[in-house]
C-alpha positions as CSV (number, residue, x, y, z in Angstrom):
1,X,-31.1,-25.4,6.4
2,X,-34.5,-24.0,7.5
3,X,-34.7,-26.4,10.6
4,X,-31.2,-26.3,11.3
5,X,-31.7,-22.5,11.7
6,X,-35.2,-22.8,13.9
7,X,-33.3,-25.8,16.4
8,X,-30.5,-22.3,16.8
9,X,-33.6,-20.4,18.0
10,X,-34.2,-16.5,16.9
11,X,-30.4,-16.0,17.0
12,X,-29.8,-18.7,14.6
13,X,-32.5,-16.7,12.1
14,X,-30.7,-13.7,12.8
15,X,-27.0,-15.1,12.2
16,X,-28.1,-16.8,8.8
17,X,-30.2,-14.1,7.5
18,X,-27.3,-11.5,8.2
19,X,-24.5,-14.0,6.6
20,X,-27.1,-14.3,3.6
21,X,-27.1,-10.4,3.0
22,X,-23.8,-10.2,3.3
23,X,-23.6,-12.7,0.6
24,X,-21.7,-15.1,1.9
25,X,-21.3,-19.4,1.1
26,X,-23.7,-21.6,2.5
27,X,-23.1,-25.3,2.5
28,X,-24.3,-25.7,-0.7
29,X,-20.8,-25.2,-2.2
30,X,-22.0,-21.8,-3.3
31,X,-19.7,-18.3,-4.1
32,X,-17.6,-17.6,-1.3
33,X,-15.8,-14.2,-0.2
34,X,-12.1,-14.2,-0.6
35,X,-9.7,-16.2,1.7
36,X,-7.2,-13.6,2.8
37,X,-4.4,-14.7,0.0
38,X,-3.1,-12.6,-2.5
39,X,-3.8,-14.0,-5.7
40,X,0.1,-13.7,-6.9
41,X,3.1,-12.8,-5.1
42,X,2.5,-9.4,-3.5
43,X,5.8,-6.4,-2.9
44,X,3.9,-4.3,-0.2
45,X,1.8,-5.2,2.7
46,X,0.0,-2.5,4.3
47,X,-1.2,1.5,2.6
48,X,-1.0,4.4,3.9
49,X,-2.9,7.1,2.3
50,X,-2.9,10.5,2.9
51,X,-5.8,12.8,1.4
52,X,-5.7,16.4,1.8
53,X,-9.6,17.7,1.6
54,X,-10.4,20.5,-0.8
55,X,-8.3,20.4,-4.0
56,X,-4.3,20.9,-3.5
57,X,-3.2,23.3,-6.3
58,X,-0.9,21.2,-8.7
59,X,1.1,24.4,-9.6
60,X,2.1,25.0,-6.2
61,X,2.7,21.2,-5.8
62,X,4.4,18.6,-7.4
63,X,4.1,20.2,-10.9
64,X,5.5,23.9,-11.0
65,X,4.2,25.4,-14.1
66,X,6.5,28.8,-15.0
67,X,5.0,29.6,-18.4
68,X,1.8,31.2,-15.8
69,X,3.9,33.7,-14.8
70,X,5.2,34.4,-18.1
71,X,2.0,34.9,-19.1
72,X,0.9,36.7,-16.1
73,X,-2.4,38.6,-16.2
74,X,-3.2,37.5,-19.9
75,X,-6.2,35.6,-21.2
76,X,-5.5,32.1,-22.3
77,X,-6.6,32.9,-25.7
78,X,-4.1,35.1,-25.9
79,X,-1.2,32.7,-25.4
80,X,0.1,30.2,-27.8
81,X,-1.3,27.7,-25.6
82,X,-5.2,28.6,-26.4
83,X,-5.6,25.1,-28.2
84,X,-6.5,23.9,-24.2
85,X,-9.8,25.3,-24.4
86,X,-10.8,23.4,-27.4
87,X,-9.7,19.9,-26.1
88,X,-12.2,17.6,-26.0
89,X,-11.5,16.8,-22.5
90,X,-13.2,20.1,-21.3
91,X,-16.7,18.6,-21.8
92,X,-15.6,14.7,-22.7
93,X,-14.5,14.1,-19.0
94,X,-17.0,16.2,-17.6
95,X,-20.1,15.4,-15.3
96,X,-21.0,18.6,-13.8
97,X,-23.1,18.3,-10.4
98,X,-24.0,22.2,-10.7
99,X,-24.3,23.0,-14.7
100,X,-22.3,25.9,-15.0
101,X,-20.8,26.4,-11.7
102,X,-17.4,25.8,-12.3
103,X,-16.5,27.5,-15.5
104,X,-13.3,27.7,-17.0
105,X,-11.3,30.9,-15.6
106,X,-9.8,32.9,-18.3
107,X,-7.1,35.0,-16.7
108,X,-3.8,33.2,-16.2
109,X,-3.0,33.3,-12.2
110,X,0.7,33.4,-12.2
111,X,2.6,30.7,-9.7
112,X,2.2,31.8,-5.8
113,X,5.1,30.6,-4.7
114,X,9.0,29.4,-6.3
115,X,10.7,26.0,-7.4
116,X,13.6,24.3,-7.5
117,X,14.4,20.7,-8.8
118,X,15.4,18.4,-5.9
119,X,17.3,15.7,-5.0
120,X,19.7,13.3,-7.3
121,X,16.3,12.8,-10.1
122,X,16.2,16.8,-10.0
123,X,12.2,16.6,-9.9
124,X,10.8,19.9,-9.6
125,X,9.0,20.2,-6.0
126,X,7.3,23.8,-4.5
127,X,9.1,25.8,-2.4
128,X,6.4,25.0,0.1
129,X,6.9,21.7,0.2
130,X,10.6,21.3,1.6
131,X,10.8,18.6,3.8
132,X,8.9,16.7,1.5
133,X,11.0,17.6,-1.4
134,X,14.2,15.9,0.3
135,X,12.7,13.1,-0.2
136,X,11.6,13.0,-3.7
137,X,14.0,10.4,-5.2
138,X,11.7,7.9,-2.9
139,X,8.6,9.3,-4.8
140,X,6.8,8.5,-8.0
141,X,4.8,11.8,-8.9
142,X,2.1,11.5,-11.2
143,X,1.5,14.7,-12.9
144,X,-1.2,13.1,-15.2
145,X,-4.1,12.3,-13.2
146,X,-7.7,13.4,-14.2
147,X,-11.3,12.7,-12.7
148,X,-14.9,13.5,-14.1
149,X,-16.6,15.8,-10.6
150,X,-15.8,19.0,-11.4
151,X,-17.1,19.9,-7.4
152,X,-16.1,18.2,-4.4
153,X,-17.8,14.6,-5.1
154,X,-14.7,14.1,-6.3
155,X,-13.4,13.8,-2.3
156,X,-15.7,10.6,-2.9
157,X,-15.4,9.5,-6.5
158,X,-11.6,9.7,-5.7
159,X,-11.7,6.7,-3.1
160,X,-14.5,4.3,-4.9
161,X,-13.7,5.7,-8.6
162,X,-17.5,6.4,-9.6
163,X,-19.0,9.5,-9.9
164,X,-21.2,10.9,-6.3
165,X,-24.3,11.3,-8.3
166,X,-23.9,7.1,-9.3
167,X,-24.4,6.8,-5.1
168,X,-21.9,4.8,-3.0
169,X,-19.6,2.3,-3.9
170,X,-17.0,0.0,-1.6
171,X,-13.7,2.5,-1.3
172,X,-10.2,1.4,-2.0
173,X,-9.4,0.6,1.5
174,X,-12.6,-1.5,2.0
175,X,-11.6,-3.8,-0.9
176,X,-8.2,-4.4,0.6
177,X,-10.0,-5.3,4.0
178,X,-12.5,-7.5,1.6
179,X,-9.3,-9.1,0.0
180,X,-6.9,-9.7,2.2
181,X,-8.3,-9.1,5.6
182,X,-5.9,-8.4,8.8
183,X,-2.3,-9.1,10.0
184,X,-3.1,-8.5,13.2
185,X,-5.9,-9.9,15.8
186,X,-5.9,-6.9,18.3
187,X,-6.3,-4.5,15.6
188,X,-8.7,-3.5,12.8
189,X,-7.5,-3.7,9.2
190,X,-9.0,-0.6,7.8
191,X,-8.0,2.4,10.2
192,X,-9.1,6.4,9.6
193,X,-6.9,9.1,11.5
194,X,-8.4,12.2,11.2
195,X,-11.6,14.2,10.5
196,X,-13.4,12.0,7.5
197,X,-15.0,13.7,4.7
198,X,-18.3,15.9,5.2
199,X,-21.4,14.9,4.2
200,X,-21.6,17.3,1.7
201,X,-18.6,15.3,-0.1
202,X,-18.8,11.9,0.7
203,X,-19.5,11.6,4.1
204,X,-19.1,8.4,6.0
205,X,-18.9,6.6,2.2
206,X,-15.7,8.0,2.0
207,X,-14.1,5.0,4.3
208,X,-17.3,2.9,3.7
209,X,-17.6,-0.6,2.2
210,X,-21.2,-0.1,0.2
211,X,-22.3,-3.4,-0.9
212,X,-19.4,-5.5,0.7
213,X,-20.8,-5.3,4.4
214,X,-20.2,-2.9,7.4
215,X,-17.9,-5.1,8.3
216,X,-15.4,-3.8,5.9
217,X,-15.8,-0.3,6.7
218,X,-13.0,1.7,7.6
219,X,-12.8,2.3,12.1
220,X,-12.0,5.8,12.7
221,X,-9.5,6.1,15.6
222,X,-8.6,9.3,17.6
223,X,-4.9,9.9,19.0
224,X,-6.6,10.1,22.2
225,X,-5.1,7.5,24.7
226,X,-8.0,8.0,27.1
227,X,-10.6,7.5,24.6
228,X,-9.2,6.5,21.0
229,X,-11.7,4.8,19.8
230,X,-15.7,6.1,20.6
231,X,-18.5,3.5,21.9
232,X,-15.6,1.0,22.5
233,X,-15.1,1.3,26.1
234,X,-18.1,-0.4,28.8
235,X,-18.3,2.8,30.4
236,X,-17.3,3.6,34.3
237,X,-19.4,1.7,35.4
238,X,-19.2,-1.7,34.4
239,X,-15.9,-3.7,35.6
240,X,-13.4,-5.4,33.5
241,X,-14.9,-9.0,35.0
242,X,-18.4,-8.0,34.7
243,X,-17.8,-7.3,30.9
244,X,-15.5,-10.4,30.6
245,X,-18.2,-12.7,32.0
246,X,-20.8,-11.3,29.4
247,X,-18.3,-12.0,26.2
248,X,-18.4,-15.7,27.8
249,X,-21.6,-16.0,27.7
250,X,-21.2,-14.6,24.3
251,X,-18.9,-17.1,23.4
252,X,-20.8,-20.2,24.7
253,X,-23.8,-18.6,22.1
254,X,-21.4,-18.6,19.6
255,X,-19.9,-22.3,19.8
256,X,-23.1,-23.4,19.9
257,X,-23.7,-21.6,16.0
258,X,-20.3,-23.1,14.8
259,X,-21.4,-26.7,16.1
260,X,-24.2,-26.3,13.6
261,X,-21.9,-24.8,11.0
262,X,-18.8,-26.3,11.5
263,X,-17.3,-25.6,7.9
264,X,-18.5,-22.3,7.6
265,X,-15.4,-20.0,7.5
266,X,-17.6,-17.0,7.2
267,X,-19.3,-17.6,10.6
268,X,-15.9,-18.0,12.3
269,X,-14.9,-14.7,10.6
270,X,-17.7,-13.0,12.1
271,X,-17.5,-14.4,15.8
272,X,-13.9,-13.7,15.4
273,X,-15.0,-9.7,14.8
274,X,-17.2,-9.7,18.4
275,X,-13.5,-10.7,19.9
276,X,-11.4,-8.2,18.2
277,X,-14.4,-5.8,19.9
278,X,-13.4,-7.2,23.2
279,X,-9.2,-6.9,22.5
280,X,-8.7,-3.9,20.8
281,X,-10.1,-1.7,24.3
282,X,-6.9,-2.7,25.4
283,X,-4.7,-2.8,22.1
284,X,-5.8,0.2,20.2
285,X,-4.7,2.9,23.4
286,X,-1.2,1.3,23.5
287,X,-1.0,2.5,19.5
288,X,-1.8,6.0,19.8
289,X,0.6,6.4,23.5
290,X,3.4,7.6,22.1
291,X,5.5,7.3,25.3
292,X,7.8,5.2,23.9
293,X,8.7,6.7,21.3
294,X,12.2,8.8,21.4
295,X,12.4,12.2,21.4
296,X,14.0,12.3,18.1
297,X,11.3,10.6,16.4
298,X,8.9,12.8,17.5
299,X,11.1,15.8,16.5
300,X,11.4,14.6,13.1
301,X,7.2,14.4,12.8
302,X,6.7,17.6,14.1
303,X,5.5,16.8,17.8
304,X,7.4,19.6,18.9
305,X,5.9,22.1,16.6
306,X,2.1,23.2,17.8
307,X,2.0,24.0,13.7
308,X,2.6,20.7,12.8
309,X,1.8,18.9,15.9
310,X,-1.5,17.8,15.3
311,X,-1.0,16.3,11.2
312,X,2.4,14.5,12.9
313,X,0.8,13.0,15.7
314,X,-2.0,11.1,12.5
315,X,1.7,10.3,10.9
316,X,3.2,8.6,13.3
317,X,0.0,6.7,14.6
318,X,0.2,5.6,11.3
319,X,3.5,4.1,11.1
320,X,2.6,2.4,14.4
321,X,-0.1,1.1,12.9
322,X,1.1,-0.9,9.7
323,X,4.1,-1.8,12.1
324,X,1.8,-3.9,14.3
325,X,-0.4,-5.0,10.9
326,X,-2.7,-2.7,10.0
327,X,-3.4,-3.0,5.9
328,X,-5.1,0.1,5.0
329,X,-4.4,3.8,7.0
330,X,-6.7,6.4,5.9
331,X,-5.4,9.7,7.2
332,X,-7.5,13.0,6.1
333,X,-6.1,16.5,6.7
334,X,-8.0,19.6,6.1
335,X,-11.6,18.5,6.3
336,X,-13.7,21.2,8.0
337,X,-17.4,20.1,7.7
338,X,-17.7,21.8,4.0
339,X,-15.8,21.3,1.4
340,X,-12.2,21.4,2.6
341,X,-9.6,23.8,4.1
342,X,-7.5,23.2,0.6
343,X,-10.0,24.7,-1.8
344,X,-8.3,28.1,-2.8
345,X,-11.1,29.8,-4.0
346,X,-9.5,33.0,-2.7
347,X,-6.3,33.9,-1.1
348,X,-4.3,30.8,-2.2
349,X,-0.8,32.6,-0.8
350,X,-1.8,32.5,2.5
351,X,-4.0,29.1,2.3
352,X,-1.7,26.9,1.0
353,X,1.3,28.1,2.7
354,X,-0.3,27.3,5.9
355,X,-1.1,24.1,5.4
356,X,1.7,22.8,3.8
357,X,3.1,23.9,6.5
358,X,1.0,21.9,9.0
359,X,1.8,18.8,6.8
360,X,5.2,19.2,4.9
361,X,7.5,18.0,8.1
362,X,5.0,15.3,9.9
363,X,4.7,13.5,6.0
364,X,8.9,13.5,5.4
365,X,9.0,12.4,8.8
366,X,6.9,9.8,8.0
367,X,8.7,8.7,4.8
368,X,11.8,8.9,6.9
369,X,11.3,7.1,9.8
370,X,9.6,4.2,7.8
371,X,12.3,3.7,5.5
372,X,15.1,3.8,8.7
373,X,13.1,0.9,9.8
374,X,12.7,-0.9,6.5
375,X,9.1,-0.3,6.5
376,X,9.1,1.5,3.5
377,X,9.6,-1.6,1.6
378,X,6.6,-3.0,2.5
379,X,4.5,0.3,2.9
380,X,3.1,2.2,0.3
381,X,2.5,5.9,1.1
382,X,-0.2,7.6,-1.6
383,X,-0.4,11.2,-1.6
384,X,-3.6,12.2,-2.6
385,X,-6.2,15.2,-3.6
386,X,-9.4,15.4,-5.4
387,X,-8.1,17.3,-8.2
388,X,-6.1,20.1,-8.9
389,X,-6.8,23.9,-9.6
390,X,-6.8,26.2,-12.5
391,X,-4.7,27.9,-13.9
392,X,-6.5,30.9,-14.4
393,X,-7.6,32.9,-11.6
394,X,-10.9,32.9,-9.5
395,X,-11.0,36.4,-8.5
396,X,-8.1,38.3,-7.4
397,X,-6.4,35.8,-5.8
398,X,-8.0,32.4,-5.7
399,X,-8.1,29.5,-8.1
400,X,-11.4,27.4,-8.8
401,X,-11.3,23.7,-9.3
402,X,-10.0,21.6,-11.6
403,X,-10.5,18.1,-12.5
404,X,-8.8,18.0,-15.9
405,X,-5.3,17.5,-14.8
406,X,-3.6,17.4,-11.5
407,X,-0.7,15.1,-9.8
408,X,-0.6,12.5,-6.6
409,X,2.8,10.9,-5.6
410,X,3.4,7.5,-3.9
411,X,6.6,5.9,-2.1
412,X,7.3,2.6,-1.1
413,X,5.9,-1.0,-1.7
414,X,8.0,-1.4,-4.5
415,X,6.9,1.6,-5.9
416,X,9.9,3.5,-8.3
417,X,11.8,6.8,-6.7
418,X,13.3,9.5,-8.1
419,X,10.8,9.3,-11.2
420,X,7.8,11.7,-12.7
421,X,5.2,10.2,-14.7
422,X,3.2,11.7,-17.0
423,X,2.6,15.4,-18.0
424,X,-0.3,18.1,-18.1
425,X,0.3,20.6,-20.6
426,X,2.8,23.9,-20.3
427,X,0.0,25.5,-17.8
428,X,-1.2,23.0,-16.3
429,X,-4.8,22.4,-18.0
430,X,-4.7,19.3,-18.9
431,X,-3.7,15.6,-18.8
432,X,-1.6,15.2,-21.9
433,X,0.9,12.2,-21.6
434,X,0.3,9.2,-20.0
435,X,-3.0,10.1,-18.9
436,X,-4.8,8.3,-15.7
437,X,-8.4,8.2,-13.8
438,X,-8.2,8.0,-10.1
439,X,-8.5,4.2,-10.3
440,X,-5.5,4.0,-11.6
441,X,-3.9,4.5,-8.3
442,X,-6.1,1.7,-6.9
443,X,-4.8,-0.7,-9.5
444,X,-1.8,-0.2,-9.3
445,X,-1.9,0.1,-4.5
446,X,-4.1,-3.2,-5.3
447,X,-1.6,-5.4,-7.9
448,X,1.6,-4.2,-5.1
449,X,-0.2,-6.0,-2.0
450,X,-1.0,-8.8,-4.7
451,X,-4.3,-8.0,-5.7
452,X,-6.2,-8.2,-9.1
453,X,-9.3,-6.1,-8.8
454,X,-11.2,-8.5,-11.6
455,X,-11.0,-11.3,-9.5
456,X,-12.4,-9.4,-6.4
457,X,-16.6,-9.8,-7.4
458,X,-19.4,-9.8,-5.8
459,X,-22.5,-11.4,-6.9
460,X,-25.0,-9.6,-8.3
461,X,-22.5,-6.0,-8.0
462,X,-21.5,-5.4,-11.9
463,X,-18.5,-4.0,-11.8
464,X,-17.3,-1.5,-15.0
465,X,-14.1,-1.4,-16.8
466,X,-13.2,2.0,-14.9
467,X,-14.0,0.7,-11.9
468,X,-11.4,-1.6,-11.9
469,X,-8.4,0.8,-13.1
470,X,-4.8,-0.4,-15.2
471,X,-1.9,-0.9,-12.7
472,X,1.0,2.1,-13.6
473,X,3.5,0.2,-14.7
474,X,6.0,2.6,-15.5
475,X,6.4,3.1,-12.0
476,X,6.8,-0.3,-10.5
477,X,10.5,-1.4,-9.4
């Protein structure tokens, strides 16, 4: 292998030693990465997940609690529902970052805004959440979720399932790229639309790929025409034959390395990644124009709305997306280079009804215009947060957060509608029924594409039992 390497010259050193890092089989017959086939019959093909950056309030969610206001303004010791504050939970599935600084807030914050149940399944949705409510008998809520970062690691620990302070780990869409790679030859597999999480909470980990490789990182893309995706374009001044001339040369270089290894499947991979470089300057604008879209379709995102303009335009890039292949869509709303325009430390009114109202239409829209065009049976659309908030109140009028209990919906992919799964207790403290850790959800997005997360190792990269999650089957058609 040595002198095969040194006859390839200093580039074949650097191709082997890169393919060795990355772990990859040699011709010795040893491990190999995955082949791109699901390991059993999958129901969904692509993922879009939608993450709103701060800590969406539960209550004023997906899981309307109405014994807060009839407790209004009193302790929670001094309601028959004091036992909360002894659970276990409270300290069992706690890792605090800060010691102390989130504390439990005593004073019962009464709901912010009213409920109604909706749709045929009569699942209780917020008032500020209308257009989304219309379409709950496509949704699976999850009122049970819980998580162990009590500040906003969580953001992280929510897409990789370990805590921040354990460092970072390959996210959810990563492992889908590592599994079952792309669809589509112009495109990237792993997409982010959106401003990605801020260093403080994540960072660049939060669409990274840790110990797979770079190459399984998530590509952030802009709904920019002109520019949509940064670094990609030769620049003014060099011509479209001038570049083409230099990926031949490329090429040639690159024949000459699979001549060496010709049954190295990993070394075709990677030479096929410098070409989807080279395509996707002329593939990924063509995504985000929206030219040809009708003028009813962009009504029903919110294109005509500057409120809900921006969140829409991620939406529908989106659906354009997993409609010409893309397997994983990341799209992020409310990151703000801190810790998140959803974290209602004070005036949660105002907050929250502002950006539900950025998102509420463009997401409907979304669920809409992909079911219309049978994509929803092959897309699954997560709704996500990095946990809930308290019931109590964090001043006057804020809540703090709250990892003990909190709820995340998904549509699609076979997924169940019309259904709510699980409970937190009467207000809203904690997971009680049907309980579930964040990976949970990637269990269950993994086993729909077709996915078992044991059989997706790495050597040398222990992986632990929560790591890999339980599939929710009470909400699979």
């Amino acid at each position: 292998m040595f002198l095969t390497e040194m006859g390839m010259g200093f580039a074949g050193l650097a191709l082997g030693a890169m393919l060795h890092r990355e772990g990859v089989a040699r011709a010795d017959g040893s491990w190999s990465p995955p082949d791109g086939q699901p390991h059993f019959a999958p129901k969904a093909k692509n993922v879009i997940w939608l993450f709103m950056v701060g800590g969406t309030s539960h209550m004023e969610s997906f899981d309307p609690k109405p014994m807060l206001n009839r407790y209004d303004g009193k302790t929670i010791a001094e309601t028959p529902h004091k036992s909360v504050l002894d659970s276990p939970f409270n300290k069992k599935n706690v890792r605090e970052f800060v010691a102390g600084l989130h504390k439990v807030q005593p004073k019962i914050y009464p709901m912010q805004v009213g409920f109604k149940k909706r749709g045929q399944s009569g699942i209780e949705v917020s008032d500020w959440w209308p257009h989304v409510g219309e379409c709950v008998d496509d949704l699976a809520v999850v009122r049970s979720m819980w998580t162990t970062d009590n500040d906003h690691g969580a953001q992280l620990q929510f897409h990789t399932g370990r805590h921040a302070l354990e460092g970072p780990f390959p996210t959810i869409g990563s492992w889908i790229h590592y599994g079952l790679g792309s669809l589509n030859d112009d495109l990237p597999s792993f997409v982010v639309l959106g401003t990605p999480l801020a260093d403080c909470c994540g960072g660049m980990n939060g669409h990274g790929s840790s110990y797979l490789g770079p190459e399984h990182d998530g590509v952030r893309l802009a709904v920019d025409p002109a520019n949509p995706l940064p670094f990609a374009s030769p620049g003014p001044s060099v011509y479209r034959k001038e570049q083409q001339s230099e990926f031949d040369l490329i090429g040639k270089l690159d024949q000459m390395a699979v001549a060496r290894y010709p049954d190295d499947p990993a070394l075709r991979a990677r030479i096929r990644s410098y070409e989807l470089a080279f395509r996707m300057q002329s593939s990924v604008p063509e995504v985000v124009r929206f030219d040809s879209e009708s003028a009813e379709t962009r009504s029903i995102y919110g294109l005509d709305r500057d409120t809900t303009r921006p969140f829409g335009e991620l939406c529908l890039a989106s659906r354009r997306l997993v409609e010409r292949g893309v397997r994983f869509v990341q799209v992020f709303h409310g990151s703000n280079g801190g810790a998140g325009a959803w974290d209602a430390h004070s005036d949660l009114k105002n907050g929250h009804a502002r950006l539900c109202d950025q998102v509420d239409q463009p997401i409907a829209g979304l669920l809409r215009d992909l079911k219309r065009r049978g994509l929803l049976d092959e897309t699954i659309v997560v709704w996500a947060t990095e946990f809930g908030r308290t019931p109590g109140a964090e001043g006057s009028d804020g809540r703090d957060h709250h990892p003990f209990g909190f709820s995340i919906w998904m549509a699609g992919g076979g997924i169940k509608g019309g259904i709510a799964h699980g409970a937190t207790d009467e207000l809203g403290f904690h997971a009680v029924e049907n309980r579930h850790y964040v990976t949970d959800i990637h269990a269950t997005v993994l086993h729909q594409l077709g996915l078992d997360p044991r059989r997706l190792e790495v050597p040398g990269q222990k992986r632990l039992e929560i790591d890999l999650g339980t599939p929710i089957r009470e909400i699979l058609a």
